[in-house]
N, CA, C and O atoms as CSV, one atom per row, in Angstrom:
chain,resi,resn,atom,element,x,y,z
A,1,UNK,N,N,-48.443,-111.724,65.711
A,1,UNK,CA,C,-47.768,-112.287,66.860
A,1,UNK,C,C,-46.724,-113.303,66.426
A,1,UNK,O,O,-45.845,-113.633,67.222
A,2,UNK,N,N,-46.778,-113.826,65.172
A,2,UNK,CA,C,-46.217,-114.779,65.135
A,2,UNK,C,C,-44.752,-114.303,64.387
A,2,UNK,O,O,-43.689,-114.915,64.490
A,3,UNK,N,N,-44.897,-113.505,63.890
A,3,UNK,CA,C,-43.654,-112.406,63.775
A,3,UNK,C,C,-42.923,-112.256,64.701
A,3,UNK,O,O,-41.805,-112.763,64.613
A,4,UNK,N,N,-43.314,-111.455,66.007
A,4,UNK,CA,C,-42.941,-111.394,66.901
A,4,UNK,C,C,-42.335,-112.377,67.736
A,4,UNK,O,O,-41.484,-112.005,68.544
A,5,UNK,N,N,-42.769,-114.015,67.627
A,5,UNK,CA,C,-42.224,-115.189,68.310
A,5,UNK,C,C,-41.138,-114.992,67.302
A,5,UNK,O,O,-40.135,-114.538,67.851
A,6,UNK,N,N,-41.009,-115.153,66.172
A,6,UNK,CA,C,-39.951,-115.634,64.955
A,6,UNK,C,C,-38.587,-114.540,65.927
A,6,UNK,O,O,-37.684,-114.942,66.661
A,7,UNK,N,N,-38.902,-113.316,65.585
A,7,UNK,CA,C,-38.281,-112.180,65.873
A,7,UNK,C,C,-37.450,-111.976,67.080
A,7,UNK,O,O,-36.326,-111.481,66.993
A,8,UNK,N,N,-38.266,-112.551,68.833
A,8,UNK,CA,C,-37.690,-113.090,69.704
A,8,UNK,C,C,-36.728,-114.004,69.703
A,8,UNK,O,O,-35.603,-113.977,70.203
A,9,UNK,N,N,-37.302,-114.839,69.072
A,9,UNK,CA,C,-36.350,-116.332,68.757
A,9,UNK,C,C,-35.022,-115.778,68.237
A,9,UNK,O,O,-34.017,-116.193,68.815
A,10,UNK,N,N,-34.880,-115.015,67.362
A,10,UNK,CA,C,-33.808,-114.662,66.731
A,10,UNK,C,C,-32.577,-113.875,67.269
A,10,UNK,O,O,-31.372,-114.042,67.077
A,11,UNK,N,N,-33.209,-113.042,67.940
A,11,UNK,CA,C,-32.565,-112.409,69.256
A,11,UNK,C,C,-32.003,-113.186,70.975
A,11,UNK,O,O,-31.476,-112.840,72.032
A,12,UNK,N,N,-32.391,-114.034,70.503
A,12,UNK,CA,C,-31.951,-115.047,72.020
A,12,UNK,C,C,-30.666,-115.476,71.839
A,12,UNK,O,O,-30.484,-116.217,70.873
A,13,UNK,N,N,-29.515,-115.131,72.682
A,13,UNK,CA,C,-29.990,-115.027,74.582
A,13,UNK,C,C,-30.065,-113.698,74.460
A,13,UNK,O,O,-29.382,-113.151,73.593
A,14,UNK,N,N,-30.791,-113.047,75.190
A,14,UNK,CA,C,-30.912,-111.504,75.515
A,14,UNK,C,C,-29.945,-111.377,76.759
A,14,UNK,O,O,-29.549,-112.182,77.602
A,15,UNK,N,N,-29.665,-109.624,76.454
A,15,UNK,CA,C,-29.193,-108.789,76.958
A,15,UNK,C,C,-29.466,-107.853,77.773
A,15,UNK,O,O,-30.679,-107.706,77.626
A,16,UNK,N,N,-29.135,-107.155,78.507
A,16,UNK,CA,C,-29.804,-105.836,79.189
A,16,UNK,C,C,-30.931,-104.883,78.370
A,16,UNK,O,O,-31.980,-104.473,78.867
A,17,UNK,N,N,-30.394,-104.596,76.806
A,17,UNK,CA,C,-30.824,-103.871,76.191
A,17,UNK,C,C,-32.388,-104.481,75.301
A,17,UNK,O,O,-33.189,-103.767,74.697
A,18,UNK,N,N,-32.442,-105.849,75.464
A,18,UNK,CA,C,-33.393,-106.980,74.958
A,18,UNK,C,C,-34.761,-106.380,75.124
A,18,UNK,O,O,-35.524,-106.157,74.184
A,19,UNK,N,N,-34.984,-106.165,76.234
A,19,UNK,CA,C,-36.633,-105.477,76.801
A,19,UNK,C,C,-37.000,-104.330,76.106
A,19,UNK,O,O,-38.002,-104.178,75.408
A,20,UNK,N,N,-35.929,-103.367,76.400
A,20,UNK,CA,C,-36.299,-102.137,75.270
A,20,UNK,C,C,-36.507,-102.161,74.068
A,20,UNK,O,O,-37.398,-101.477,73.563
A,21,UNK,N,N,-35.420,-103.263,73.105
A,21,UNK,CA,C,-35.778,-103.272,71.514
A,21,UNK,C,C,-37.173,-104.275,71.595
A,21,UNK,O,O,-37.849,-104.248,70.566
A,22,UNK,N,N,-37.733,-105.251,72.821
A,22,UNK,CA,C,-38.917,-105.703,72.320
A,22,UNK,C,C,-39.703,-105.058,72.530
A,22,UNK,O,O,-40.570,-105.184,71.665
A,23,UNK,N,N,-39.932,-104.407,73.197
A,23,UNK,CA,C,-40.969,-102.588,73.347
A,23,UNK,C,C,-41.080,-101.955,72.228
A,23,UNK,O,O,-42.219,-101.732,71.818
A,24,UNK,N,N,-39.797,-101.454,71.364
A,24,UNK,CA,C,-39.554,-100.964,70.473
A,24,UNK,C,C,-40.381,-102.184,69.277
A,24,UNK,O,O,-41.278,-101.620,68.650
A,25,UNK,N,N,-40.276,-103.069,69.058
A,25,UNK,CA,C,-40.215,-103.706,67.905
A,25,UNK,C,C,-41.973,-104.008,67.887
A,25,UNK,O,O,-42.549,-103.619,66.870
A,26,UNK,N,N,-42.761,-104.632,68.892
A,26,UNK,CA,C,-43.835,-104.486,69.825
A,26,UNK,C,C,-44.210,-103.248,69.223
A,26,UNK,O,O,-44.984,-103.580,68.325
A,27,UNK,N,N,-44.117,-102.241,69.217
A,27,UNK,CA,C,-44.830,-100.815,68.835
A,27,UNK,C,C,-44.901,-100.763,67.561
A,27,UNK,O,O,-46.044,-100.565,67.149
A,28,UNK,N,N,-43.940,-100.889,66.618
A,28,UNK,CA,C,-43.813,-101.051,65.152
A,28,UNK,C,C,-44.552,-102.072,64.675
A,28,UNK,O,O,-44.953,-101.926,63.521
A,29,UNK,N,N,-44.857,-103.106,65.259
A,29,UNK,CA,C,-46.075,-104.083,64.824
A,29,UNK,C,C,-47.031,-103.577,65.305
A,29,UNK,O,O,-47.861,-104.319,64.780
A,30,UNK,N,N,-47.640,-102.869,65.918
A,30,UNK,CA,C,-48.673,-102.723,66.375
A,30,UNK,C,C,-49.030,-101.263,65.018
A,30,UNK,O,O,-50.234,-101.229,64.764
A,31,UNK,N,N,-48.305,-100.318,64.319
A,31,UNK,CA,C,-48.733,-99.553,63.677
A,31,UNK,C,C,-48.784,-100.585,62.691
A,31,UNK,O,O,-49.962,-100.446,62.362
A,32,UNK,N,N,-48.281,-101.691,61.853
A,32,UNK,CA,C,-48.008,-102.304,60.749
A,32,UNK,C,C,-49.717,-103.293,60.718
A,32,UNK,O,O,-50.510,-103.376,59.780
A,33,UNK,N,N,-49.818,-103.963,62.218
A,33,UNK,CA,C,-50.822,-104.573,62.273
A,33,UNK,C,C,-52.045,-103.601,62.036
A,33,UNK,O,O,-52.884,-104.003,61.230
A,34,UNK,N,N,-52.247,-102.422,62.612
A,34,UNK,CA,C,-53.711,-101.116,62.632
A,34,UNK,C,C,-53.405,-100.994,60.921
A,34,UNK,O,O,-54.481,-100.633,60.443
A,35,UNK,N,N,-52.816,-101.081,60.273
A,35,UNK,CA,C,-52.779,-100.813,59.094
A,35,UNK,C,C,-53.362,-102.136,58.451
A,35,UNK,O,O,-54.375,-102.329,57.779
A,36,UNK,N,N,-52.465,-102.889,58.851
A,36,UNK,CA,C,-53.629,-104.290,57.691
A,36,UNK,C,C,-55.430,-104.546,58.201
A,36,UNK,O,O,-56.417,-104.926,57.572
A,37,UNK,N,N,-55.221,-104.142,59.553
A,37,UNK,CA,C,-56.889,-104.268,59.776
A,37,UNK,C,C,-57.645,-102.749,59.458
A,37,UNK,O,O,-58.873,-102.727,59.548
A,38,UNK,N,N,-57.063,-101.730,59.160
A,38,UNK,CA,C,-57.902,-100.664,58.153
A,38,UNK,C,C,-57.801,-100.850,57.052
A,38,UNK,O,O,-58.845,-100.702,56.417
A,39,UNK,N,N,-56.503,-101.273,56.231
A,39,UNK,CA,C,-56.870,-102.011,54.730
A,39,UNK,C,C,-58.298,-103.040,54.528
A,39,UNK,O,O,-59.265,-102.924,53.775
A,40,UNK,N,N,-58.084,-103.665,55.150
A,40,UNK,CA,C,-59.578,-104.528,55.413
A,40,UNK,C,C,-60.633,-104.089,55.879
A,40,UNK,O,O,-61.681,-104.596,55.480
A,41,UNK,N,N,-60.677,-102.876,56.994
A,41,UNK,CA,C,-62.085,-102.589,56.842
A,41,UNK,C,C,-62.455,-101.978,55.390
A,41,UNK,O,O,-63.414,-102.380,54.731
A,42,UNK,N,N,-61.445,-100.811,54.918
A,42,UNK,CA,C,-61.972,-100.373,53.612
A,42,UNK,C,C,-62.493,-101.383,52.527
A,42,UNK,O,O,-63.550,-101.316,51.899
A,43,UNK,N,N,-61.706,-102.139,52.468
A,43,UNK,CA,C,-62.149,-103.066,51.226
A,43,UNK,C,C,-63.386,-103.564,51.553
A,43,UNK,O,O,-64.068,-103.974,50.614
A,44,UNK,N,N,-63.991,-103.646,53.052
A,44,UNK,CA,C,-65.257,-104.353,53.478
A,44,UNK,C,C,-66.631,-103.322,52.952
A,44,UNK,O,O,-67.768,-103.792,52.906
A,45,UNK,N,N,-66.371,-102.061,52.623
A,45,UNK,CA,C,-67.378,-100.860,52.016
A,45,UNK,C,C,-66.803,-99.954,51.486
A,45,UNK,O,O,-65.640,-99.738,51.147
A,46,UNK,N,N,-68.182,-99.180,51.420
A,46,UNK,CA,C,-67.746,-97.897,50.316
A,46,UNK,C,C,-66.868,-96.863,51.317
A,46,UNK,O,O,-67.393,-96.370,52.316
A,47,UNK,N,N,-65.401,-96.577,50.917
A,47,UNK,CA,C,-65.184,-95.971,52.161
A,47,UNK,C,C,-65.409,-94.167,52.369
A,47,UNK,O,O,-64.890,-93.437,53.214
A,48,UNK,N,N,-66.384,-93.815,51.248
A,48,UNK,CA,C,-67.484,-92.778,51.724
A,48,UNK,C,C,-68.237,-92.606,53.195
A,48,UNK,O,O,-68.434,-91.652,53.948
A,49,UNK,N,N,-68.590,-94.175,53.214
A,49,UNK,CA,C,-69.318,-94.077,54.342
A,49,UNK,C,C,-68.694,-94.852,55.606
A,49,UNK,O,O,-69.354,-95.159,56.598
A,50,UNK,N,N,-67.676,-95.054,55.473
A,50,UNK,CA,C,-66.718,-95.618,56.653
A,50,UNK,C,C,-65.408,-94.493,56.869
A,50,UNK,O,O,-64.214,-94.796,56.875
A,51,UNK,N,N,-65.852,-93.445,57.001
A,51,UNK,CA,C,-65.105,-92.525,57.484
A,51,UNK,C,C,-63.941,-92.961,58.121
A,51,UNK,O,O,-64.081,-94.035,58.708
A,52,UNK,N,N,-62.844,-92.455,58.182
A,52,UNK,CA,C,-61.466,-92.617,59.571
A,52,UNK,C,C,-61.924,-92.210,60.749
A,52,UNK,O,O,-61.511,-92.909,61.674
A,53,UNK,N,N,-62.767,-91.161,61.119
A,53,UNK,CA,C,-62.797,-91.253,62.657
A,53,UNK,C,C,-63.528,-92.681,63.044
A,53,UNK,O,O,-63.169,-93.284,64.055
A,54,UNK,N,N,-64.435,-93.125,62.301
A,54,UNK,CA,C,-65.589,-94.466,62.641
A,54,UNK,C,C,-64.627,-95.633,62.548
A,54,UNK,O,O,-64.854,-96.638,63.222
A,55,UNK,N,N,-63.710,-95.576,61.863
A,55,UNK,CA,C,-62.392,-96.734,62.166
A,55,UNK,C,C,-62.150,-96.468,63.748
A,55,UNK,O,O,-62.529,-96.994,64.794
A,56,UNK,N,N,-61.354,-95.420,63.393
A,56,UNK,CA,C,-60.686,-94.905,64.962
A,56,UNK,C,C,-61.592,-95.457,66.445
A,56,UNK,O,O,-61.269,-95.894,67.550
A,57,UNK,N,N,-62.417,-95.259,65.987
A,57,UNK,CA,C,-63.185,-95.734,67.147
A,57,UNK,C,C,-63.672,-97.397,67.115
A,57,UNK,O,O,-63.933,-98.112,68.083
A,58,UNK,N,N,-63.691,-97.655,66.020
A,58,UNK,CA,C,-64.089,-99.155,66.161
A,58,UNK,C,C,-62.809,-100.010,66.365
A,58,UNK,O,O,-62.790,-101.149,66.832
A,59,UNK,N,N,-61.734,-99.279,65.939
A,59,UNK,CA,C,-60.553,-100.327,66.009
A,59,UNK,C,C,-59.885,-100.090,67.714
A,59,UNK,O,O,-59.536,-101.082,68.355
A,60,UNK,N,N,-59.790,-98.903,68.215
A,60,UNK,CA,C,-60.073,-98.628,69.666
A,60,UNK,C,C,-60.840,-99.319,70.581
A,60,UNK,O,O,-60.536,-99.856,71.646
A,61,UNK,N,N,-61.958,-99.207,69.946
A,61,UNK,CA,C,-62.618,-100.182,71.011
A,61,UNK,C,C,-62.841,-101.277,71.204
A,61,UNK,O,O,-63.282,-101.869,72.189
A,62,UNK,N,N,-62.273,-101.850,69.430
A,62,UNK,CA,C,-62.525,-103.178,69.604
A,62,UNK,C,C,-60.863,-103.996,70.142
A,62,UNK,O,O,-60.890,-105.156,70.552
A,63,UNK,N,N,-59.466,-103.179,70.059
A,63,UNK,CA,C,-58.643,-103.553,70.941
A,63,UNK,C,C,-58.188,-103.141,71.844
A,63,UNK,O,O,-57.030,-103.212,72.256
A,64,UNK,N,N,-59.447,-102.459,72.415
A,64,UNK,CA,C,-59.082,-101.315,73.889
A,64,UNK,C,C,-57.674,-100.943,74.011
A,64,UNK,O,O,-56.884,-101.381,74.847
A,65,UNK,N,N,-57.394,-99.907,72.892
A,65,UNK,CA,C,-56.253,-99.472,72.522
A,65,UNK,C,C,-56.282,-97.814,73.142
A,65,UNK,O,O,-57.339,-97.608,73.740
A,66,UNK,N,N,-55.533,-96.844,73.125
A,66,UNK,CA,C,-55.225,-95.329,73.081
A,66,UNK,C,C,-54.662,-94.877,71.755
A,66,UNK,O,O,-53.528,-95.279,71.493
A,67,UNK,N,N,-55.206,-94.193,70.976
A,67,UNK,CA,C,-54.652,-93.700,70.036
A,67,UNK,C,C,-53.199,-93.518,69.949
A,67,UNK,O,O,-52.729,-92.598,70.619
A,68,UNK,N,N,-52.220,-94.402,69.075
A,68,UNK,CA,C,-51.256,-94.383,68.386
A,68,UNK,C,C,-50.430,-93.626,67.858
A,68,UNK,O,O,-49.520,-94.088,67.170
């Protein structure tokens, strides 16, 4: 998030087109962020037994997200 304040900030004063690139930019953190918190679950076990669908679902439910 705090990317995202920096990132706003930088872009001010907005424009018509402002809402869409923060939608846009908003989505690209959100794949960048699911990636550093599956880097970290792996490193948390053997990832034999932490399968990707058992992510998928824990990282889903734990940010009541829709698959990406």
């Amino acid at each position: 998030m705090q990317e995202l304040l920096e990132w706003v900030r930088a872009t001010l004063p907005m424009d018509l087109d402002t809402p869409q690139m923060i939608e846009q930019k908003i989505e690209s953190m959100l794949k960048k962020e699911k990636e550093q918190i599956m880097d970290a679950y792996m490193e948390g076990g053997d990832w034999e037994s932490l399968p990707q669908p058992r992510f998928d679902n824990y990282y889903n439910a734990t940010f009541n997200t829709k698959e990406r």
